[in-house]
N, C-alpha and C positions, 0 to 999 in steps of 0.2 A: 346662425351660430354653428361651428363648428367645434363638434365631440372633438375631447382628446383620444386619441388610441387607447386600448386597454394594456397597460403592462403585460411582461407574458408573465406566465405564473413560475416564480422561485424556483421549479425542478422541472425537470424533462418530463415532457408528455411519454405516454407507451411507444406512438409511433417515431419518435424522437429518439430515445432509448434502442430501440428497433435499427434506426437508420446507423448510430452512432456502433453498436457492435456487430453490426454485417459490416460498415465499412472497415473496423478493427478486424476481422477476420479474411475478410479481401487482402488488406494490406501485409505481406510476407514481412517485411522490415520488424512492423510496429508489431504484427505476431509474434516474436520472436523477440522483443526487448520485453513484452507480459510474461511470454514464458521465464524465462530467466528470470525476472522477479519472482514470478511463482516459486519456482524450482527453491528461490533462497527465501522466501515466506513459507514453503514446504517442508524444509528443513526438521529430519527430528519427527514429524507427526506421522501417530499410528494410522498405518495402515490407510497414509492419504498421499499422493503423487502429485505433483506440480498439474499435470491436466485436471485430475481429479477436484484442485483446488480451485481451477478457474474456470471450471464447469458452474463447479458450485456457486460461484464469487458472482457468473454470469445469472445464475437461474433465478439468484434473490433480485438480484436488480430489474432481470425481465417481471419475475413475478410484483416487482413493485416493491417488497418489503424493504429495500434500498431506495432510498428518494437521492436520484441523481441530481447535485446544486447544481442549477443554470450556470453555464462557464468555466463548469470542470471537466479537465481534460479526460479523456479515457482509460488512458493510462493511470489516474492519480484516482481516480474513481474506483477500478480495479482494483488498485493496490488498498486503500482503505479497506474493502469491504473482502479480498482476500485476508487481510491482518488481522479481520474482524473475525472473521469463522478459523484463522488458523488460532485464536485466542482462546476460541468459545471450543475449538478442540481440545486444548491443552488443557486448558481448566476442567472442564468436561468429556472424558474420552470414551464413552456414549453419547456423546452430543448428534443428533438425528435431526436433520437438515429438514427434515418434514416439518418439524416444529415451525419452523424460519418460514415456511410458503402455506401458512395458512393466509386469513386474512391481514392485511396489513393493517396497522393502530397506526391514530394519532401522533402517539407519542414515541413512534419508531424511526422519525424520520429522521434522525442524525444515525451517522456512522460511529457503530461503538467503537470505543479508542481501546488501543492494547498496549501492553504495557511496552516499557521501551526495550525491557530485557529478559529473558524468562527465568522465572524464580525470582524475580523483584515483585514484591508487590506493594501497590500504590497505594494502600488503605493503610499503609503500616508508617508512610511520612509522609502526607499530602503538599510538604511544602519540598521536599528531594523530589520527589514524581513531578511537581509543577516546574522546579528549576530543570529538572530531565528533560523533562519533555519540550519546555523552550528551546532549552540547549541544542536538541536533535531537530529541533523546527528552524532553526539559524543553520544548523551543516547544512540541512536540506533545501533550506535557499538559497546559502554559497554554492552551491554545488547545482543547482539547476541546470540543466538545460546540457550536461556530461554525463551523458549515456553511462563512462564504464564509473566514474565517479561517485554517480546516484548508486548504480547497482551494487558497488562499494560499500556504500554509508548502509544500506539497506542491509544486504550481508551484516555490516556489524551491529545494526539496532537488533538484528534476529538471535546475535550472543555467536556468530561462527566467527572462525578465530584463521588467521593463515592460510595452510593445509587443505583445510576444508572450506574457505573461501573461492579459493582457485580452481578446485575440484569442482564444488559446486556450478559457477561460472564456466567450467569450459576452459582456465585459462592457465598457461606455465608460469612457471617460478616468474619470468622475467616479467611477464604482465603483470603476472602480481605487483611485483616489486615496483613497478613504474607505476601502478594506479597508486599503490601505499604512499611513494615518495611525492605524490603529485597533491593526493589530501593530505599529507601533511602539510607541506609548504603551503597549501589552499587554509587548513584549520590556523597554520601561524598569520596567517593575513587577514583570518576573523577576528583572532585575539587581538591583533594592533589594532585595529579597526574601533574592536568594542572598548579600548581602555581607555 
């Protein structure tokens, strides 16, 4: 009789976790579209800098208090769990990452969600935070897999506006203007879509 295999187990092993951000850190490309998320998930918080943020972002996940799901990208992984401490800064600005790398619980293994805006908060309409939060879960699918697009959507889930979009990102008026014109035409081809 032949045993079936044992499933692997729902999250990345340490040495998994291990392989998956040495090769992010090897990779100059994929270094550098984390940065630039950082940088606009860094936005605004005291006395925290976009490396600063993905240090951080990296040290929960090695320490394990981040349970990485089987089949999630690094990128998307990163970004959560940056989101996550840029949250837990705002709300809390003594918030002391020591806290975060003690022992990991049970009940820690999802990535805390942040709001979609700051100065919105979710506890005040549970049913606008649920349609929000879909709503930015559908751009963020349209938009898959468009580097300047995402970094885009991203910027404005963070509340940056223009000005400081483009500044943020590295990018002149004109890039601006062409990533703007491009999710717009992108979000008018969701709404037909969805109606």
């Amino acid at each position: 009789m032949v045993m079936p295999e044992p499933e692997p187990p729902k999250h990345l092993q340490r040495a998994e976790v291990d392989a998956a951000l040495n090769s992010l850190v090897r990779d100059s490309g994929a270094m550098a579209r984390v940065l630039k998320l950082a940088r606009v998930i860094a936005h605004g918080l005291p006395a925290m800098g976009a490396e600063d943020l993905l240090q951080q972002a990296m040290m929960l996940v090695v320490a394990g208090r981040r349970k990485w799901p089987r089949g999630l990208s690094t990128l998307l992984m990163l970004k959560g769990v940056m989101r996550s401490v840029a949250y837990r800064t705002r709300r809390k600005p003594n918030y002391v990452l020591a806290e975060d790398l003690g022992s990991p619980s049970e009940d820690d293994s999802e990535i805390e969600s942040s709001p979609i805006a700051e100065g919105v908060c979710p506890e005040a309409d549970p049913a606008r935070a649920v349609q929000g939060e879909s709503e930015l879960l559908a751009v963020q699918k349209a938009v898959n897999g468009e580097e300047t697009l995402e970094l885009l959507v991203e910027a404005l889930a963070e509340g940056l506006t223009g000005k400081g979009i483009a500044q943020e990102l590295g990018w002149d008026q004109k890039q601006y203007d062409a990533a703007r014109k491009r999710l717009s035409r992108r979000l008018a081809e969701l709404k037909t879509d969805r109606s």
